[in-house]
C-alpha positions as CSV (number, residue, x, y, z in Angstrom):
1,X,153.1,-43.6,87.2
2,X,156.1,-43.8,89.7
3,X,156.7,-46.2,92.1
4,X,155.7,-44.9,95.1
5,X,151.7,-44.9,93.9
6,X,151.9,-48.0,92.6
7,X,153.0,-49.0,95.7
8,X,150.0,-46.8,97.3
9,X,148.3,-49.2,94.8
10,X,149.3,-52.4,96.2
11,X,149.2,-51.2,99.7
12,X,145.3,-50.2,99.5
13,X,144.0,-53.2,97.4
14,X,145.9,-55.6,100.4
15,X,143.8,-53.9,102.6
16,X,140.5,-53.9,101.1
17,X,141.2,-57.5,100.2
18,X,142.1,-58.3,103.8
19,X,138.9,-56.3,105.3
20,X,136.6,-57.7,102.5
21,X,137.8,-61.4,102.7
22,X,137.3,-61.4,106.6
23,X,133.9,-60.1,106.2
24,X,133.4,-62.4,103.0
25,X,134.5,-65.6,105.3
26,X,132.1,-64.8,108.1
27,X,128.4,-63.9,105.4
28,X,125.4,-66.3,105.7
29,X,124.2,-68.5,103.2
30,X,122.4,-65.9,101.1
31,X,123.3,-66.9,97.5
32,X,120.3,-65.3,95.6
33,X,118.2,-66.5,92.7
34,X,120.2,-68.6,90.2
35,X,120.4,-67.9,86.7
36,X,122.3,-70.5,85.1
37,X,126.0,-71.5,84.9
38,X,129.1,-69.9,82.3
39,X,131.2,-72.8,81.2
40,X,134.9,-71.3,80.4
41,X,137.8,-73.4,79.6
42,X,138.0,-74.9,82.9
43,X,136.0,-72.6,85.5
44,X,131.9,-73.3,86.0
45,X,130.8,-70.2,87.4
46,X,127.4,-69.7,89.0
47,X,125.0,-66.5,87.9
48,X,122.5,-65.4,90.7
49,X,120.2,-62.1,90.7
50,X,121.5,-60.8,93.7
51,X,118.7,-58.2,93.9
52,X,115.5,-57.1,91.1
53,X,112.9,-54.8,90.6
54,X,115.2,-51.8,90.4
55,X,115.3,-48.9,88.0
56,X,118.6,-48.2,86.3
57,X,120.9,-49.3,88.6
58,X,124.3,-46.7,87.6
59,X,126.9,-47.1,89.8
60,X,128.2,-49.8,92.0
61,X,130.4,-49.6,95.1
62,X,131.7,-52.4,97.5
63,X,131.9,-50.9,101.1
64,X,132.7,-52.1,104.9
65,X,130.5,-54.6,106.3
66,X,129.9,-57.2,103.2
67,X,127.9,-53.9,101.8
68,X,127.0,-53.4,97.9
69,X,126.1,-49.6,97.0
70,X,124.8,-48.4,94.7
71,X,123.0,-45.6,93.0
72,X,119.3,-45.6,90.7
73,X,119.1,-43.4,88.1
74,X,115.9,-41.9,89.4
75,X,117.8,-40.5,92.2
76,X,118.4,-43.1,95.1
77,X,121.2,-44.5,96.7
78,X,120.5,-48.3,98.3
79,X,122.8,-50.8,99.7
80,X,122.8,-54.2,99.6
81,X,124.0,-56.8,102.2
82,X,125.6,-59.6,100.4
83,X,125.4,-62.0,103.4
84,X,121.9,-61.5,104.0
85,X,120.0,-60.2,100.6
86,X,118.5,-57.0,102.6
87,X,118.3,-53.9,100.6
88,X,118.1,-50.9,102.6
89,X,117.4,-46.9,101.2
90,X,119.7,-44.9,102.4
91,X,118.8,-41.4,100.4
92,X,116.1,-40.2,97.9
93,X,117.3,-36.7,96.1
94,X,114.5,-34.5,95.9
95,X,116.3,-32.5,93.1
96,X,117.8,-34.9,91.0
97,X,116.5,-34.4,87.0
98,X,115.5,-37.3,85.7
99,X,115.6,-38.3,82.1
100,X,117.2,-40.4,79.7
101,X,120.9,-39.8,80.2
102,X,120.0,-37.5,83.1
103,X,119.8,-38.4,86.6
104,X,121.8,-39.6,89.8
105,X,125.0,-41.1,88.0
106,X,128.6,-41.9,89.6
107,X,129.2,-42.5,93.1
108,X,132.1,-43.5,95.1
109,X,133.1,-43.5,98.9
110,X,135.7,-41.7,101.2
111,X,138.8,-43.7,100.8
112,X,139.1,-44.1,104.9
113,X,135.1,-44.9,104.9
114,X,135.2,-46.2,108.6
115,X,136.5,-42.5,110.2
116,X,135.1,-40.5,107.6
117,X,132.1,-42.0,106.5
118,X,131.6,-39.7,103.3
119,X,129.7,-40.9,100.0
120,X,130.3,-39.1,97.1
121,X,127.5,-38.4,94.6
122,X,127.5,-36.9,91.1
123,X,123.6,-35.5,89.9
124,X,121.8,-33.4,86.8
125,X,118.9,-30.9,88.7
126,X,117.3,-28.0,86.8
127,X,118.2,-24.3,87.1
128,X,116.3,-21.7,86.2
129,X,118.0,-18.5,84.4
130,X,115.9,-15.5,83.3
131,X,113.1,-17.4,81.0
132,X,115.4,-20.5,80.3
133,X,115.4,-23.6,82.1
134,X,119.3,-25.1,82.2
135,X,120.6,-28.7,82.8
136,X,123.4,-28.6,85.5
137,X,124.8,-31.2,87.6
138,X,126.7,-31.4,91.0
139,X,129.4,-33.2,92.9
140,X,128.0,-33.1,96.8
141,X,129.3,-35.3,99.3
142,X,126.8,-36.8,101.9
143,X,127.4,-38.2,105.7
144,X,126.5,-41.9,106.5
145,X,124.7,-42.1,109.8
146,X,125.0,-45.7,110.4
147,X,122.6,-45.8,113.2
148,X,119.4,-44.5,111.2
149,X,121.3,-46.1,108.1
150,X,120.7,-42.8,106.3
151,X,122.6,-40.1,104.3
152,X,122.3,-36.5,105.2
153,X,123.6,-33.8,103.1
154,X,127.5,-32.6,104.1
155,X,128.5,-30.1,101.3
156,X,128.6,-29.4,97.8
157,X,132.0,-29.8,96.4
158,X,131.4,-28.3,92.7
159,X,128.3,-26.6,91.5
160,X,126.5,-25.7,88.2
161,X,128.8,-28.4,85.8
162,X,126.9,-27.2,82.5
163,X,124.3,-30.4,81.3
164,X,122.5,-31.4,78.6
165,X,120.3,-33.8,77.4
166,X,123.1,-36.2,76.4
167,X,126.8,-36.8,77.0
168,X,126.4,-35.8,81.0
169,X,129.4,-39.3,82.0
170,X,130.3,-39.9,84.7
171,X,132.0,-42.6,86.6
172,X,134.1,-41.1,89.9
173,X,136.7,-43.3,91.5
174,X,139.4,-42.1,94.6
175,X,142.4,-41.8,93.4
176,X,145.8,-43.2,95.5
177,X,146.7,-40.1,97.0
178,X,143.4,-39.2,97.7
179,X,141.8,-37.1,95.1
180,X,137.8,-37.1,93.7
181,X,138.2,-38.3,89.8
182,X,135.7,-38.0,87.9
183,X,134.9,-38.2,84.3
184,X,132.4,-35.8,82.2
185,X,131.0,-36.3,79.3
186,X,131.1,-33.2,76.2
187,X,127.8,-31.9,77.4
188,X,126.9,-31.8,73.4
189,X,129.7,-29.3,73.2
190,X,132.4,-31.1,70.8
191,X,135.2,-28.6,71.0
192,X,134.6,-28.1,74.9
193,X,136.6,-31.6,75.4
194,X,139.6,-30.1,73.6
195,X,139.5,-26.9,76.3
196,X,141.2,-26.6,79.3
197,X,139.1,-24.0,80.8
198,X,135.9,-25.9,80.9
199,X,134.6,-28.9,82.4
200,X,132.9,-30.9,79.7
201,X,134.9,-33.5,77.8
202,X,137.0,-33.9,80.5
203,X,138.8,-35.9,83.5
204,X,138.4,-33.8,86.5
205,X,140.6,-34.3,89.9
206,X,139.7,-32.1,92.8
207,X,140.6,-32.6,96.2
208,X,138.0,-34.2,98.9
209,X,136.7,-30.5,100.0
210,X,136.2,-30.0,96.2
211,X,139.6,-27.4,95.3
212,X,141.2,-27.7,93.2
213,X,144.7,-29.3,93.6
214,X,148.5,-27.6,93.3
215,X,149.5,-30.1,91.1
216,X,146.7,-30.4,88.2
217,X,148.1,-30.0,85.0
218,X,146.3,-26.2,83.9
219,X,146.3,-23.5,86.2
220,X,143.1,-23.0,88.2
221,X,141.5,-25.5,86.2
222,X,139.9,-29.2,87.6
223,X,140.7,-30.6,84.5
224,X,143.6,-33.5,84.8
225,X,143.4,-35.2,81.0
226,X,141.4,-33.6,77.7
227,X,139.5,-35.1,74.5
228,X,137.3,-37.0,76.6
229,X,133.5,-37.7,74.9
230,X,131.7,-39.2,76.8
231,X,133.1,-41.6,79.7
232,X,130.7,-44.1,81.5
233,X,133.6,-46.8,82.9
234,X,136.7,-46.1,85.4
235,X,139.1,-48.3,87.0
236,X,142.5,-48.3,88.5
237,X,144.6,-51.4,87.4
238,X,147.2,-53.5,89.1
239,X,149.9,-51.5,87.7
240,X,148.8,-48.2,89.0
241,X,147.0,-47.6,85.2
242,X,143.7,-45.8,85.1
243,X,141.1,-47.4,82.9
244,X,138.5,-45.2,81.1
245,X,135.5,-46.8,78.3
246,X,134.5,-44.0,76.3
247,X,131.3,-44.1,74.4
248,X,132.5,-43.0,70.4
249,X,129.5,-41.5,67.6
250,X,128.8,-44.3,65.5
251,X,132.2,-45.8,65.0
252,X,135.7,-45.9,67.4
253,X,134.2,-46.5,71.3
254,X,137.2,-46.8,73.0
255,X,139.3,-48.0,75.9
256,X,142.1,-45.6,77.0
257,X,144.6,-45.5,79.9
258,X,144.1,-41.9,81.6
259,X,147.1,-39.8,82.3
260,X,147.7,-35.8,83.7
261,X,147.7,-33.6,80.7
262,X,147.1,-36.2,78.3
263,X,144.6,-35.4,75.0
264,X,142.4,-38.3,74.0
265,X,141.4,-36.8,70.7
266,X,137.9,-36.1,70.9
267,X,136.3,-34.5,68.4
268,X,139.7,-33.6,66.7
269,X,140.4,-37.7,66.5
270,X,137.8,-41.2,66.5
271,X,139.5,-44.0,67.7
272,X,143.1,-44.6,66.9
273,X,144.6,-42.4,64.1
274,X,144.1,-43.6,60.9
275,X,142.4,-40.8,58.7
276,X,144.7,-37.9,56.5
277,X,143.0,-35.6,59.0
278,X,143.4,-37.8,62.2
279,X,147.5,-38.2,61.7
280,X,148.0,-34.7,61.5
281,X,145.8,-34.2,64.4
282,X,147.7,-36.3,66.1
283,X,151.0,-35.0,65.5
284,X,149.8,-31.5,66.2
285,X,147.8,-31.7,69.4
286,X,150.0,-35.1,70.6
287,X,147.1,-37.0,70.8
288,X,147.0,-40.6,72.7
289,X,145.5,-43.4,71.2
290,X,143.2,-46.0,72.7
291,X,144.2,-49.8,73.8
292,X,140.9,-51.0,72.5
293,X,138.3,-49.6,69.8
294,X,134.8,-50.9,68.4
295,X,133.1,-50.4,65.0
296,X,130.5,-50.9,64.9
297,X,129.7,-49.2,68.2
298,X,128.7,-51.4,71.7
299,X,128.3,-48.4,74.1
300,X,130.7,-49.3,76.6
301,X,130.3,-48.4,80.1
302,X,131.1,-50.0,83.8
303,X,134.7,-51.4,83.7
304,X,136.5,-53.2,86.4
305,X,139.7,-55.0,86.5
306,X,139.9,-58.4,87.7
307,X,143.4,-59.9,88.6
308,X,142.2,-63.0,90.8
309,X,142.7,-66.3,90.7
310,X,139.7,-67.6,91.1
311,X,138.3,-67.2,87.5
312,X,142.3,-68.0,86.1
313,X,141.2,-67.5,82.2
314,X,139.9,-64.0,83.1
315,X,143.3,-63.2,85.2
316,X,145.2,-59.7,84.2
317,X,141.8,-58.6,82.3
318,X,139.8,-55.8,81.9
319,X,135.9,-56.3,82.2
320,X,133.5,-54.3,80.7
321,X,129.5,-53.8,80.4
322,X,128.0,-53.1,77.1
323,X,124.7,-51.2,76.6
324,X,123.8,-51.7,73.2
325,X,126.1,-54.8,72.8
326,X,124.2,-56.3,75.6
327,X,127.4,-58.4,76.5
328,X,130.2,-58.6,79.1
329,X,133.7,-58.0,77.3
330,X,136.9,-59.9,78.6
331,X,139.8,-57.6,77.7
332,X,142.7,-59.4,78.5
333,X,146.3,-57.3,79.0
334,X,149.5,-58.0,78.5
335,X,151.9,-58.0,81.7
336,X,152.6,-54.5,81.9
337,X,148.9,-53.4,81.4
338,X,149.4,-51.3,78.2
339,X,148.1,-53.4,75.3
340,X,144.7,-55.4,75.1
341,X,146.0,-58.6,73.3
342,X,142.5,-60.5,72.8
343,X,138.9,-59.9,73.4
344,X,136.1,-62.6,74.3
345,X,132.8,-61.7,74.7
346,X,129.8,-63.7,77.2
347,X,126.2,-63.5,78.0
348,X,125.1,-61.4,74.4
349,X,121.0,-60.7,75.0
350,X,121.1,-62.7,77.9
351,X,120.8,-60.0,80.6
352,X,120.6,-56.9,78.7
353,X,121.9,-53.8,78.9
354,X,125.3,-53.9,81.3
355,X,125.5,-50.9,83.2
356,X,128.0,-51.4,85.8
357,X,130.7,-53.8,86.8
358,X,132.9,-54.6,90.3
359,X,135.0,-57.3,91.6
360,X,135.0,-58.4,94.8
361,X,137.9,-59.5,97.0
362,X,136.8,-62.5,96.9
363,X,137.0,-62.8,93.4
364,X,133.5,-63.0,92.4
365,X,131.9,-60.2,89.8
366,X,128.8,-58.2,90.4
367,X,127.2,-56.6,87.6
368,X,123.8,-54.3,87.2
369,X,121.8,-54.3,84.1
370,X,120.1,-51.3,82.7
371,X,117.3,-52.0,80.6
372,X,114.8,-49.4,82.3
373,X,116.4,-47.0,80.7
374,X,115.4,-45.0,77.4
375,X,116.8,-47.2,74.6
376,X,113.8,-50.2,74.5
377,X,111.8,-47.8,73.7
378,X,113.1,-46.2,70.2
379,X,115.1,-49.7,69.3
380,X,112.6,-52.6,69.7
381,X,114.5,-55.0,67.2
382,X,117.5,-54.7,69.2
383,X,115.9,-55.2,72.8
384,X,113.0,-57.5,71.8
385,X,113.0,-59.1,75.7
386,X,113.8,-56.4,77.8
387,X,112.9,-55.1,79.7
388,X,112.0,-58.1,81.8
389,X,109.3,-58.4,84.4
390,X,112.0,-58.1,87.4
391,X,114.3,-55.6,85.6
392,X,116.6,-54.3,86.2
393,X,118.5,-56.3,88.6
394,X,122.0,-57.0,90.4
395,X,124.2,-60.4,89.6
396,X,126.5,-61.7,90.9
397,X,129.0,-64.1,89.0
398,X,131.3,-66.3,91.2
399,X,133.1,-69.7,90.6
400,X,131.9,-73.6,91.2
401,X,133.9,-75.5,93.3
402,X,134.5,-79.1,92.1
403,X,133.0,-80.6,94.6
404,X,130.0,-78.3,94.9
405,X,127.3,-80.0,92.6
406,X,125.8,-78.5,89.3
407,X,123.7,-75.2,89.8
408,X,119.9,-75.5,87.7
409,X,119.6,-73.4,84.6
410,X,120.7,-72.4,81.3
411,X,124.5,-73.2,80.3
412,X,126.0,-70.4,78.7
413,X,129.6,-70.1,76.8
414,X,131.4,-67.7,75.1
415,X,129.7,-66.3,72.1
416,X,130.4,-64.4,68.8
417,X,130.3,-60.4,67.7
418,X,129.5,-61.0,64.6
419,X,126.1,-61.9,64.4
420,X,124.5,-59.4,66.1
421,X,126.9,-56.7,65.1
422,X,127.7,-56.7,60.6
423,X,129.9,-54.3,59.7
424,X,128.4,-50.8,57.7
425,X,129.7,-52.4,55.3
426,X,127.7,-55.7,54.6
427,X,124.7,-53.4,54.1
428,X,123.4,-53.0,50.4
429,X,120.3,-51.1,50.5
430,X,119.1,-47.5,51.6
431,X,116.6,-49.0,53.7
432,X,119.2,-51.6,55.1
433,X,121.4,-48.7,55.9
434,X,118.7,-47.2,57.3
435,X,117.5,-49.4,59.6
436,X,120.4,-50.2,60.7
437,X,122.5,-46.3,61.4
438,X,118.9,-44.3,61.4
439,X,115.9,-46.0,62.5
440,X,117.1,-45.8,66.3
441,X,116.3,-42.5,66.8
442,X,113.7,-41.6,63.9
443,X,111.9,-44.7,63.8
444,X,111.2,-47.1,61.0
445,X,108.4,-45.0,59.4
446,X,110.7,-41.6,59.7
447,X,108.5,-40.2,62.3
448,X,111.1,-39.6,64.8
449,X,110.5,-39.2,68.6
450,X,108.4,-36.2,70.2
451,X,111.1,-33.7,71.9
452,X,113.4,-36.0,71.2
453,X,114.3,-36.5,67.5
454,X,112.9,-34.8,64.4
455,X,110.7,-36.3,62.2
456,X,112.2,-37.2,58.4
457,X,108.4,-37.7,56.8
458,X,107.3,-34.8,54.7
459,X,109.4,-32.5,55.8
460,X,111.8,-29.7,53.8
461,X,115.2,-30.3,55.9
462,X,115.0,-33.8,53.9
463,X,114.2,-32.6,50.6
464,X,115.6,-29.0,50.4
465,X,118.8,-28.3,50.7
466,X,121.0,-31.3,49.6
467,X,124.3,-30.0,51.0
468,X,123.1,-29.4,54.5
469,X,121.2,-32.9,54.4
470,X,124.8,-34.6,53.2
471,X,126.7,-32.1,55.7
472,X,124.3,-33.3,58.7
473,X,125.1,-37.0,58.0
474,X,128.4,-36.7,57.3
475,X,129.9,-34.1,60.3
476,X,126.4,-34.8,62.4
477,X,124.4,-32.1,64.1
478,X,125.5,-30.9,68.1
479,X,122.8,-27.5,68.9
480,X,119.2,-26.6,68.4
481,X,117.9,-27.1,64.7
482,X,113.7,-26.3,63.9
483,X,112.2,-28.8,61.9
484,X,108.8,-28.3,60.8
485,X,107.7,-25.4,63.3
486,X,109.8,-27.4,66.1
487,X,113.0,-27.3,68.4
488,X,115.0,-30.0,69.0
489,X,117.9,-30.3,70.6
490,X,119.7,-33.7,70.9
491,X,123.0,-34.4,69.1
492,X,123.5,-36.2,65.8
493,X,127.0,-38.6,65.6
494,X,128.9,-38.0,62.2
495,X,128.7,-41.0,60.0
496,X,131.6,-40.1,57.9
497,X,134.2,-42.6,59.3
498,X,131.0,-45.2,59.2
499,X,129.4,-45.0,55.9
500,X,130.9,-45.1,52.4
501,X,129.8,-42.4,49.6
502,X,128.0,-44.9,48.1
503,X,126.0,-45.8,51.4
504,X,125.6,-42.3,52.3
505,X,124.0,-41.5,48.9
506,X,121.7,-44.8,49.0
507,X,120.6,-43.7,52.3
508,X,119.7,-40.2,51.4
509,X,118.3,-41.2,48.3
510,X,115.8,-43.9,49.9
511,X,115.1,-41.4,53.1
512,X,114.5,-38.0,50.1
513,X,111.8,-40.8,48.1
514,X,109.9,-42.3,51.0
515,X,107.8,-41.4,54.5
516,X,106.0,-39.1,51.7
517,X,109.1,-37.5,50.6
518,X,109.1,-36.9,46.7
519,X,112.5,-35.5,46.1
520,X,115.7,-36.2,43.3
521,X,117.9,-38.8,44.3
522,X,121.5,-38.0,45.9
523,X,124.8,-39.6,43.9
524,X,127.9,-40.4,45.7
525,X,129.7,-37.8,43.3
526,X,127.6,-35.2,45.6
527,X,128.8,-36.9,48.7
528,X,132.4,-37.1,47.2
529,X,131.9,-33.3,46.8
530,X,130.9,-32.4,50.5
531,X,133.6,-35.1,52.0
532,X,136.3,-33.3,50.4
């Protein structure tokens, strides 16, 4: 990125931090609920619920007037003041879908808010065509009318962005010469991401009327950078970088720095390139690696950049929310903002779910937990506490003074990965493998999750067919399959760069001789075979 933006950069966050820290300086004493205190090397920080009782809070947004926004899944957009604690709803969509990984997701506002007081939203709704009921989304900007504190509808800027039940993104972020980013998820299309032409996979850039721009990459075409799966963080960095998280299938989540015309790999590549298949990829389609991977997978999604000196162990880092981690990773950089040189994790099972994440001028973090959402429900072990009475809620993390006494509550410190997470690996039975790769979506008994996943109990798809059983776990399944007289539609991750022949065959074999399956057991020869 040349100098000029990352000038445009500088020049932008000086401002916000200059209209922010005036407004900061002059809040009330409204410090919410406290939670308890993180201990770091030499920074107490105090954790307070800033706001609770809310339903899959998506997207966070600091705005003029000490304001939080922020979106709810179910298809409202709130703000909080941070002086005062009041929550005020400002819109309730009347056509958002809402469902799972559908819904109201990534928001962001007009860049010169005060003059043009213009929020962004991105949304799933239904369509109906002939006798088939589609999953779309929109981008549609909305007009602030401060005086009713309302939104009313201004225009939609791109219509009919093909859905699905999974993989719909999105995180949108303005861009420093004003242009709407936004990233989309593969819409259970793999090859989509690796296609100019469509919209899925993708990092789109579109000018505020919702054109496209002269100088994208691909003729006539919204997309700036391909090989996208399925992006749920974005952040600009203090170099002028663009940070993305990307959510990977069961191994290789990732943390990439977005540039035009750049190919992040997806489905082509997982992670960095490190396969037979992978290098030459690689070489072929010039494919850019991440700056930060996980195996097993955490399910990143907010990221924010913090450069601050109020919290100076965190300084020159990337933060990022975890879903099914349940933590907040510290990513620190090196000077030039290209290379993750260590990672510390805080707060595992403590909160939950980690939706979002900002930083305020001030310094102070604000992050939204998401355990309303559809994963408690099909992976009990994992979220045993949440979600909590007052889920899901807003926090805000900001540091103790010396001279300010000791906040009330727990003391928490940095923790470890590797007890919650054991590598594939470290797994010696079928049923071990099982529960750990499988039982999420079909349940510990194999009875899957109505609509949702298909059953594995007594059913021929597990005990016909042994190549299209080992195909399905090895490559996955993306597109409609019928299992016992019923559709489902929901995609299945590839475990290929996740499970050993050895594992895949125990698996198979314990899943082919149980939930009253009576079949012949699977070697790792036959998997050998398929993989080849």
């Amino acid at each position: 990125m040349g100098k000029s933006v990352r000038g445009r950069v500088a020049l932008l966050l000086g401002v916000v931090l200059l209209q922010f820290g005036c407004q900061e300086g002059s809040k009330s004493s409204f410090e919410g609920s406290p939670i308890g205190t993180l201990v770091l090397d030499s920074s107490r920080l105090r954790m307070s619920v800033m706001a609770e009782n809310l339903e899959v809070p998506w997207d966070l947004h600091l705005g003029p007037g000490n304001k939080l926004w922020f979106t709810e899944q179910k298809g409202t957009v709130r703000y909080l003041d941070l002086g005062t604690g009041k929550k005020s709803l400002l819109l309730t969509l009347d056509d958002v879908h809402y469902q799972k990984s559908r819904g109201l997701l990534s928001m962001t506002l007009h860049p010169d808010f005060e003059n043009t007081p213009v929020v962004f939203l991105h949304y799933n709704y239904l369509k109906m065509e002939a006798a088939d009921t589609l999953i779309k989304s929109r981008v549609a900007a909305y007009r602030f009318d401060s005086q009713n504190e309302k939104l009313d509808f201004d225009t939609v800027l791109l219509d009919e962005i093909p859905g699905q039940t999974y993989h719909n993104g999105s995180r949108m972020i303005i861009s420093p010469d004003d242009k709407l980013l936004m990233t989309m998820g593969d819409a259970g299309k793999k090859m989509n991401s690796q296609d100019p032409g469509s919209l899925s996979g993708k990092l789109l850039r579109m000018n505020l009327d919702g054109s496209i721009p002269d100088d994208n990459p691909y003729p006539d075409s919204y997309a700036y950078a391909i090989g996208v799966r399925n992006s749920q963080g974005l952040t600009y960095g203090q170099n002028g970088q663009l940070y993305c998280s990307d959510h990977g299938p069961n191994n290789d989540d990732e943390v990439n720095i977005l540039q035009k015309k750049h190919n992040y790999g997806w489905p082509l590549v997982e992670g960095y390139c490190n396969t037979e298949a992978e290098l030459a990829a690689c070489q072929a389609h010039e494919i850019t690696e991440p700056i930060q991977t996980w195996t097993p997978t955490v399910a990143p999604a907010g990221i924010a950049y913090y450069h601050h000196d109020q919290i100076p162990e965190w300084k020159n880092s990337l933060l990022v929310g975890t879903l099914k981690a349940q933590f907040l990773s510290v990513l620190s950089l090196n000077e030039s903002g290209v290379e993750v040189i260590e990672q510390r994790i805080y707060l595992q099972k403590v909160l939950g779910r980690i939706r979002d994440v900002v930083v305020s001028p001030s310094g102070s973090i604000i992050i939204s937990t998401s355990n309303h959402d559809w994963h408690p429900k099909s992976q009990p072990w994992m979220y045993d506490s949440f979600p909590t009475p007052k889920d899901d809620r807003i926090i805000m993390i900001s540091r103790i003074n010396d001279q300010d006494p000791q906040p009330e509550g727990t003391i928490f410190r940095e923790d470890s990965l590797v007890y919650e997470f054991p590598s594939a690996s470290t797994l010696q039975s079928g049923l071990e493998i099982y529960t750990r790769n499988c039982a999420s979506c079909h349940l510990d008994k194999g009875q899957g999750v109505a609509g949702l996943f298909p059953p594995l109990a007594d059913t021929e798809w597990v005990t016909g067919d042994k190549e299209r059983l080992i195909g399905a776990v090895l490559e996955g399944i993306s597109g409609e399959i019928e299992v016992n007289g019923k559709k489902y539609h929901q995609e299945m991750p590839g475990f290929k760069s996740l499970l050993s022949d050895q594992e895949i065959a125990s698996v198979l074999t314990y899943i082919r001789g149980s939930f009253g399956n009576n079949a012949s057991l699977i070697t790792p020869v036959e998997v050998a075979e398929l993989r080849k």
